[in-house]
KOLTOR-724101 format. One line per 8 residues: number of its first residue (from 1); their letters; for each residue x, y, z of C-alpha. Coordinates in nm, 3 decimals. Example, Ala and Ser with C-alpha at 12.3 -4.5 7.8 and 13.67 -1.06 7.14 Angstrom:
BEGIN
1) AS) 1.230 -0.450 0.780; 1.367 -0.106 0.714
END
This chain:
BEGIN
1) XXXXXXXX) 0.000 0.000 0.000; 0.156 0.297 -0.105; 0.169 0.629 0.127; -0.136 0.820 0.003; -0.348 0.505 0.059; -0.261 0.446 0.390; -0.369 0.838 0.482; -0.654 0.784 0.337
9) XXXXXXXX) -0.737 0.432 0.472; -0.891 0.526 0.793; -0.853 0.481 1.120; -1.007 0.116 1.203; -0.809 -0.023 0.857; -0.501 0.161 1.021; -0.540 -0.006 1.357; -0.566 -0.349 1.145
17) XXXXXXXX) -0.269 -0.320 0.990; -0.024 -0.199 1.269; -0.151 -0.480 1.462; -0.058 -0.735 1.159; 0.259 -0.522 1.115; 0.232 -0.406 0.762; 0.335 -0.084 0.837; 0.518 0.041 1.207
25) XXXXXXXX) 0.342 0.342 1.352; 0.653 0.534 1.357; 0.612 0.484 0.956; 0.240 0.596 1.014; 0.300 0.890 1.190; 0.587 1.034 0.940; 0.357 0.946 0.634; 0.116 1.216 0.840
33) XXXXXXXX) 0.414 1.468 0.932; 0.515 1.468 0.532; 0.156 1.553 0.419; 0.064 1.753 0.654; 0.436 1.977 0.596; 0.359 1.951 0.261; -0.036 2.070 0.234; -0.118 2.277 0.542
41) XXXXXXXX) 0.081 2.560 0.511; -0.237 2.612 0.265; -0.461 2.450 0.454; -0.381 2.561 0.757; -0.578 2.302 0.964; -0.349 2.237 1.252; -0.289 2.536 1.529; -0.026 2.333 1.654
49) XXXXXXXX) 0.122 1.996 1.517; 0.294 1.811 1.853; 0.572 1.687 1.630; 0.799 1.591 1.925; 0.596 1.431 2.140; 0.370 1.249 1.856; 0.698 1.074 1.783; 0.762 0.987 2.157
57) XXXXXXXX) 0.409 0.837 2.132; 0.452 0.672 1.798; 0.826 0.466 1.909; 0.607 0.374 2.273; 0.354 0.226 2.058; 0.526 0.034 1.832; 0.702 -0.132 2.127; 0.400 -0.198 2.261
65) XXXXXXXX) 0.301 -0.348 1.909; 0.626 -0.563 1.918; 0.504 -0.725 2.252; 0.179 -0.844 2.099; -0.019 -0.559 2.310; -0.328 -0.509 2.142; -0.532 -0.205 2.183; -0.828 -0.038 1.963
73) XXXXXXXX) -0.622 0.231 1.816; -0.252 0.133 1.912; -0.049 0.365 1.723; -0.308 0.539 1.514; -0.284 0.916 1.473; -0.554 1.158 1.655; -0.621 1.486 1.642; -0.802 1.680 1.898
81) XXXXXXXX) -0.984 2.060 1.818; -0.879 2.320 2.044; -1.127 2.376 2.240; -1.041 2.039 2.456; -0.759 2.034 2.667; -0.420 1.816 2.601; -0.182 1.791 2.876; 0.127 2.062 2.866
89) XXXXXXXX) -0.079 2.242 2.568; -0.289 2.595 2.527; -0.609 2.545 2.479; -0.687 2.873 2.282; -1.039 2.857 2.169; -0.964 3.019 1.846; -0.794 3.322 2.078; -0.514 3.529 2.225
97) XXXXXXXX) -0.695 3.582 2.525; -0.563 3.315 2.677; -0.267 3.279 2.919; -0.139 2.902 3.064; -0.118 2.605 2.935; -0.334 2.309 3.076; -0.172 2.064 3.312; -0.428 1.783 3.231
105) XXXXXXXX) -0.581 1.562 2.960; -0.959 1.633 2.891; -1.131 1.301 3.011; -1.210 1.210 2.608; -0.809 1.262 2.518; -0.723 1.027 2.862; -0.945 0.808 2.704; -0.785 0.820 2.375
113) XXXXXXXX) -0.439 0.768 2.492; -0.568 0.439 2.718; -0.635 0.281 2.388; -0.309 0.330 2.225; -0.351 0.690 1.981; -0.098 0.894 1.915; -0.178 1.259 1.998; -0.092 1.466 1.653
121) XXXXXXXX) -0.166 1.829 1.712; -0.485 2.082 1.769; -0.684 2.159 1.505; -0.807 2.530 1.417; -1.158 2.701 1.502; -1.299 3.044 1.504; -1.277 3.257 1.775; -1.505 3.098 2.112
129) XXXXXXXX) -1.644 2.844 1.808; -1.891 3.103 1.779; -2.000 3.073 1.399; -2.002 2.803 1.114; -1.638 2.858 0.973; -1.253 2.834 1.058; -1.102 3.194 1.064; -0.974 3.430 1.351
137) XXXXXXXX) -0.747 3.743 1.352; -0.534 3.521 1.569; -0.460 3.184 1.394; -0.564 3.283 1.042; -0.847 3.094 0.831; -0.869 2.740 0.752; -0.947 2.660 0.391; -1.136 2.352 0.217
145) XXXXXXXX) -0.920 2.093 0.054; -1.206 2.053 -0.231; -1.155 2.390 -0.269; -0.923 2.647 -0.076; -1.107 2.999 -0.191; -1.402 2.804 0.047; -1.408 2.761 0.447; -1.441 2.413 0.546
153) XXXXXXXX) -1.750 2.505 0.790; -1.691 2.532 1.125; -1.680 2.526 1.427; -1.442 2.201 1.395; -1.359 2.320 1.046; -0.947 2.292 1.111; -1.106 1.847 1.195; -1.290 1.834 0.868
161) XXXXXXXX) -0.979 1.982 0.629; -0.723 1.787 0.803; -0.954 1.418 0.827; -1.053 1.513 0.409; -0.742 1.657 0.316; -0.561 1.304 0.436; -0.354 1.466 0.759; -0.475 1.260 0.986
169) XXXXXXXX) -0.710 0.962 0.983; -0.950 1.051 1.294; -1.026 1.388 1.518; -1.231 1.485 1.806; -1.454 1.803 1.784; -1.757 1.935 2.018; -2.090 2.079 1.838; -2.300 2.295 2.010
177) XXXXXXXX) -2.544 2.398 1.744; -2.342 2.201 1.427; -2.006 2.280 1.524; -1.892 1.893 1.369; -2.178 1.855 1.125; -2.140 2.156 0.969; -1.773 2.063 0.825; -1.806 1.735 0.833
185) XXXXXXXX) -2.071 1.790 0.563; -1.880 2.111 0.309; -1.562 1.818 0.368; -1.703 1.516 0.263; -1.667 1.293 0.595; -1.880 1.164 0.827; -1.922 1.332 1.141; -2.156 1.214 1.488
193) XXXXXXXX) -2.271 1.458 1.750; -2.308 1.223 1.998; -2.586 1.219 2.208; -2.601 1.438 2.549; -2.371 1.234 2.796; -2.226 0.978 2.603; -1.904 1.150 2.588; -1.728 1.287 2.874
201) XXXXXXXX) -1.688 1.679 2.903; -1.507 1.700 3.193; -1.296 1.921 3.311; -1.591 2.152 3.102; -1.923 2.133 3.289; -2.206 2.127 3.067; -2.071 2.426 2.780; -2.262 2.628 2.579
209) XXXXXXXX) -2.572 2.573 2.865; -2.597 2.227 2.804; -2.596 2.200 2.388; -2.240 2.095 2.374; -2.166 1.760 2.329; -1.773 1.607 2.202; -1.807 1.374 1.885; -1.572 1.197 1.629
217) XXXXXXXX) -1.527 1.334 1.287; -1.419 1.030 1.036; -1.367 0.913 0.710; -1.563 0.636 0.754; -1.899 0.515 0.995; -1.654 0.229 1.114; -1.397 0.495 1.243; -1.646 0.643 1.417
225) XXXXXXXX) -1.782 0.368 1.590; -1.406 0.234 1.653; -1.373 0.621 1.853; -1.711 0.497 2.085; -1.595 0.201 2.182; -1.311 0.394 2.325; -1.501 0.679 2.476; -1.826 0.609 2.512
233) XXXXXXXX) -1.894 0.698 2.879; -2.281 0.575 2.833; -2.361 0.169 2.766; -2.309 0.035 2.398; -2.485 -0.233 2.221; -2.385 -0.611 2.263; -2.056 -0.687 2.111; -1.989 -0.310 2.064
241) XXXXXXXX) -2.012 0.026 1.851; -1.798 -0.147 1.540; -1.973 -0.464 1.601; -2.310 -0.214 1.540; -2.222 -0.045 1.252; -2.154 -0.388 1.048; -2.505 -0.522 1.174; -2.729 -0.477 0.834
249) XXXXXXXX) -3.030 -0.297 0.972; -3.340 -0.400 0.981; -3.674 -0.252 0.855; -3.644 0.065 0.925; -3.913 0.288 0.931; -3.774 0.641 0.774; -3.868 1.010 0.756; -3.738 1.230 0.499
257) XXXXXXXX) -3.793 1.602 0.507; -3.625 1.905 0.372; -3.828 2.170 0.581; -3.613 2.385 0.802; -3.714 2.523 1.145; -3.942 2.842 1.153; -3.741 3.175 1.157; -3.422 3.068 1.013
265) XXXXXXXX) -3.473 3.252 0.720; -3.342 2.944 0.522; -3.403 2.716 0.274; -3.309 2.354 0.141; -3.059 2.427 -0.232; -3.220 2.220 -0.497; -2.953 1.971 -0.482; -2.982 1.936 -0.151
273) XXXXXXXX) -3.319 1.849 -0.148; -3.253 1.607 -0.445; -2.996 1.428 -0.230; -3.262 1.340 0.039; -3.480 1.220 -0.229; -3.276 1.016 -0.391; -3.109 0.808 -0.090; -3.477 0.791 0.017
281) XXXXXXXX) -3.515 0.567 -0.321; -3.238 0.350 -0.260; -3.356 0.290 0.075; -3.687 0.223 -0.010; -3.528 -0.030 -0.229; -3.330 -0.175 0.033; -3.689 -0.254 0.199; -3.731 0.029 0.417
289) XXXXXXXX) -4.049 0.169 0.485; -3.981 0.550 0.366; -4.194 0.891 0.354; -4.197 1.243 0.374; -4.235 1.385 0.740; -4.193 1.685 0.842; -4.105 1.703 1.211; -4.328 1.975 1.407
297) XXXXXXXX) -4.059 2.257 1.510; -4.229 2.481 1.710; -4.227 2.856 1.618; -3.987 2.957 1.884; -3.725 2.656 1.813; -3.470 2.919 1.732; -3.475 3.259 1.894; -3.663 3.133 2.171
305) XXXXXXXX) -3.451 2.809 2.323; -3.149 2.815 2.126; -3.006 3.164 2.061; -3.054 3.222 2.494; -2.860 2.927 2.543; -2.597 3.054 2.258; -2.548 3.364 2.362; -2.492 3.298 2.792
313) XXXXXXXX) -2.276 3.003 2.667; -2.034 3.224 2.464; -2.016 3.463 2.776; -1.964 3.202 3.016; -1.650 3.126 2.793; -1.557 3.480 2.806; -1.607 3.507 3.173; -1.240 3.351 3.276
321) XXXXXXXX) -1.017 3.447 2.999; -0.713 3.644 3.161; -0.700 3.886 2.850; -1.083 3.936 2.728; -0.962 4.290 2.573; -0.771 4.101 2.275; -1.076 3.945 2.223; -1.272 4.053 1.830
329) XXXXXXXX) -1.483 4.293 1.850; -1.773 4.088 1.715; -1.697 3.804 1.968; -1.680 4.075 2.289; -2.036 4.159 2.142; -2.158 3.824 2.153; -2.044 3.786 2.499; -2.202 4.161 2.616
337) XXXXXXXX) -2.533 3.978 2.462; -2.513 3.679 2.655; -2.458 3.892 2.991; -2.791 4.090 2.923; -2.950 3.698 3.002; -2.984 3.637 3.351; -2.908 3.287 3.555; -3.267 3.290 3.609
345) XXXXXXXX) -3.376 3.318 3.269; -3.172 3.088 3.117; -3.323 2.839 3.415; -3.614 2.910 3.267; -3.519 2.880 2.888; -3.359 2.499 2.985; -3.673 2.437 3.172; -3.832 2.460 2.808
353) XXXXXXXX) -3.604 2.213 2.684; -3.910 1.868 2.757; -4.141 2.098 2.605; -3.953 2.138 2.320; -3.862 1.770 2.304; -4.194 1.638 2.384; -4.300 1.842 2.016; -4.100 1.738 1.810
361) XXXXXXXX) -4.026 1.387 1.934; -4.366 1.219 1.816; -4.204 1.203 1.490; -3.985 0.901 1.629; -4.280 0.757 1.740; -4.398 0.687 1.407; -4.021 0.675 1.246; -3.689 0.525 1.404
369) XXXXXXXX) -3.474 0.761 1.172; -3.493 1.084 0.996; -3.315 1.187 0.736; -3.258 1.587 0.627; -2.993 1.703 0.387; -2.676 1.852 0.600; -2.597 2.213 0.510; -2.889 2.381 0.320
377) XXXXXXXX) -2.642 2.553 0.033; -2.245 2.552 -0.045; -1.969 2.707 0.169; -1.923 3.062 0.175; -1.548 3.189 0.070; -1.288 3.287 0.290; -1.373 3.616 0.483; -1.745 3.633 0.365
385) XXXXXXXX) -1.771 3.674 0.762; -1.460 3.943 0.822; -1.707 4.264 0.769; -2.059 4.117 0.933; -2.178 4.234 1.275; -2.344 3.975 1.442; -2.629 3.993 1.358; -2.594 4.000 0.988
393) XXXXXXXX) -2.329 3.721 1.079; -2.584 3.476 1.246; -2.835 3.581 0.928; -2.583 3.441 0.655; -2.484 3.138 0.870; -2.847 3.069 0.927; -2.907 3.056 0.566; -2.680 2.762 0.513
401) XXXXXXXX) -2.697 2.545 0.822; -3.043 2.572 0.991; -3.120 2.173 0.998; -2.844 2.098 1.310; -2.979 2.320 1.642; -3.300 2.148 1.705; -3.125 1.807 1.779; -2.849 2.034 2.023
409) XXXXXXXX) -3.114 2.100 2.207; -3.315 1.750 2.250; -2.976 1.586 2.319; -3.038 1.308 2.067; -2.794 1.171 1.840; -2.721 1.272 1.487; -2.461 1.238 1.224; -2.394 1.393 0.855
417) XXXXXXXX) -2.279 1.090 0.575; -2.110 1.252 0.268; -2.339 1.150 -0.085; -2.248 1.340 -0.315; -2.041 1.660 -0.509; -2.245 1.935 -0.594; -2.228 2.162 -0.936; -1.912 2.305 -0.775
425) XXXXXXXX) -1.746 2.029 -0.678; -1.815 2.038 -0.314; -1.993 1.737 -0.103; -2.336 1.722 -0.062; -2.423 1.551 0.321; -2.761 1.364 0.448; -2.795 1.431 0.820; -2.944 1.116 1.018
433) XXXXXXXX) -3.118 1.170 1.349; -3.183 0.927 1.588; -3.438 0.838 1.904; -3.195 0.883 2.255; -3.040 0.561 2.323; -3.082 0.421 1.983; -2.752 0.508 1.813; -2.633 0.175 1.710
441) XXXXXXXX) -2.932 0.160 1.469; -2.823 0.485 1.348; -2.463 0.358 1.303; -2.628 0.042 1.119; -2.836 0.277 0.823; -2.525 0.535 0.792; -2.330 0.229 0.671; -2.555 0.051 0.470
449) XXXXXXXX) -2.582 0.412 0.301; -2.198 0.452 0.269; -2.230 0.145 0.065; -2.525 0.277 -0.155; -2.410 0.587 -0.238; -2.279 0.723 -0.561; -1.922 0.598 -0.619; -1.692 0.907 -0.592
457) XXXXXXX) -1.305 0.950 -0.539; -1.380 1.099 -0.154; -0.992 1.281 -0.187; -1.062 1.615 -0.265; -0.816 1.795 -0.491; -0.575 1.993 -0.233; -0.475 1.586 -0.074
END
């Protein structure tokens, strides 16, 4: 297998063959270091890349290897957005308002380490992860590898570049309101919020109010189930995540709508739409019981329960920062917002939260999944953002990515599977959403669609 094919192979092949010893994860890691020398000084995925210490990890793991230790991802290269902590390391948030570097592992990159991975570096984000793209004043703007005039999405945009662009085979990114979905979808990878609890936050307590979750952003729906059977903090399914995934579902009973949420001011692209409709044909093929649902957002979905929550959550982040006056201006405004909302009020917006849920979730009484099409249009280009208050900034991003919030705030599990390349060239994503507690049947459809979709060279043309 030559170099480029072993990026690209995934995580879960990767752990296969260092455990056969086809290739030595030393070998692995440099293959990484090369490309990622080579194409991020365009990209510019990677805040950091822990060089050093990734080759510590690397020569550790290989001995390891040599012994006949086996562990789930034993050598294989991680990557971790910066907004979770890594021992020794800033974690910057996008920023230059902050000061020390952490002295402790987030719980999920603990986790990570007990099964073997080799810590590669810390991916870009915006600014407090505050809007769907990669770009501060601070670190600069990360670009799509399908095409770098484009953002890749964001908040975990620097996750989706580097896991499409080959640089590293599996990261770990946190989505408060589409913060993984988002990219996952303009990059062509497959990308889970996990459902509310599943994945340890800790040392964070409950972010963003309670909509942030952490989740795995992948090349494939085996790499993603290989990262919950490592950090799952919540029961699996018997025999496992990966064991899930490679189950062929059963007949499944599936919604498929392309109506957004009221106020968003958005609208499903044509192609979008025709993505939804045509994987709802295969899978009504496949035996499936399929029709068009919409699910019953309530008016308020938005600016009532979500933008509160938002807004408090991006000035609780502010609150500690040693330096908040090198914060940007639009970020310090978002935070001067989110002080105007009272303990009290936002108490009182969470309180909402079974309301909301008990809505919208008769859908999954009559459906076990539904399907919506990921982002509503294409990327926007680099610094379509730079000149936008925010309020005109949340407008724009609504207008592309309205079909993630909702499932933020009923906690539930949902992922974005890559289908197609639009007009431009760019991937087209299906969202899947879940009931709670039912995500192995959501692991089971996402790869029985990986298999049906159309068959496209998934390396994008900066790889």
């Amino acid at each position: 297998m030559n170099p480029a094919d072993l990026a690209f192979a995934g995580a879960a092949e990767q752990a296969r063959l260092l455990a056969a010893g086809t290739i030595t994860a030393p070998d692995l890691l440099e293959i990484y270091l090369e490309r990622i020398a080579r194409l991020d000084p365009l990209l510019r995925s990677f805040r950091v890349v822990l060089t050093d210490s990734a080759r510590q990890q690397a020569v550790a793991a290989q001995v390891r290897l040599d012994a006949g230790e086996r562990l789930p991802l034993l050598g294989v290269p991680v990557a971790i957005k910066d907004d979770i902590d890594v021992g020794g390391q800033l974690t910057t948030f996008g920023s230059s308002a902050v000061a020390n570097p952490k002295t402790e592992d987030a719980e999920v990159v603990s986790l990570l380490r007990a099964a073997g991975a080799v810590i590669i570096g810390k991916t870009n984000v915006p600014e407090l992860m505050t809007l769907p793209f990669a770009e501060s004043i601070t670190f600069g703007a990360t670009r799509n590898p399908w095409d770098p005039a484009l953002t890749p999405g964001g908040s975990s945009g620097g996750n989706g570049a580097a896991v499409a662009a080959g640089l590293v085979p599996l990261a770990v990114g946190s989505d408060g309101g589409g913060s993984i979905r988002i990219p996952s979808s303009w990059c062509g990878i497959y990308g889970l919020k996990t459902q509310r609890g599943q994945v340890s936050l800790k040392p964070r307590i409950e972010p963003w109010c309670g909509l942030d979750v952490y989740g795995p952003m992948a090349r494939s729906v085996e790499d993603v189930a290989l990262f919950l059977d490592v950090a799952s903090s919540t029961p699996g399914p018997a025999g496992g995540f990966v064991a899930a995934a490679a189950d062929r579902p059963g007949r499944l009973r599936i919604a498929l709508s392309t109506k957004t949420p009221p106020l968003t001011f958005a609208k499903a692209g044509r192609e979008q739409s025709a993505a939804v409709e045509a994987a709802g044909k295969l899978l009504s093929g496949q035996g499936h019981v399929v029709e068009t649902r919409n699910p019953p957002y309530p008016l308020w979905t938005i600016l009532g329960y979500y933008l509160p929550r938002y807004f408090r959550g991006i000035y609780n982040d502010v609150a500690p920062l040693p330096h908040p006056e090198r914060l940007e201006p639009r970020t310090r405004h978002m935070a001067r917002v989110g002080s105007w909302l009272s303990d009290q009020r936002i108490a009182k917006v969470r309180e909402k939260e079974a309301k909301l849920a008990k809505q919208i979730q008769p859908i999954f009484d009559d459906f076990d999944v539904l399907i919506t099409p990921g982002n509503a249009k294409g990327p926007s280009r680099i610094g379509a953002y730079r000149s936008r208050g925010v309020l005109r900034s949340l407008l724009f991003a609504s207008g592309r990515v309205p079909f993630y919030e909702t499932w933020n705030m009923t906690g539930q599990p949902a992922a974005v599977l890559p289908w197609a390349l639009d007009r431009d060239g760019i991937p087209l994503s299906l969202q899947l959403i879940c009931k709670k507690d039912d995500v192995a049947t959501l692991l089971a459809l996402s790869a029985q669609l990986e298999a049906l979709r159309p068959g496209l060279d998934w390396r994008p043309p900066v790889s």
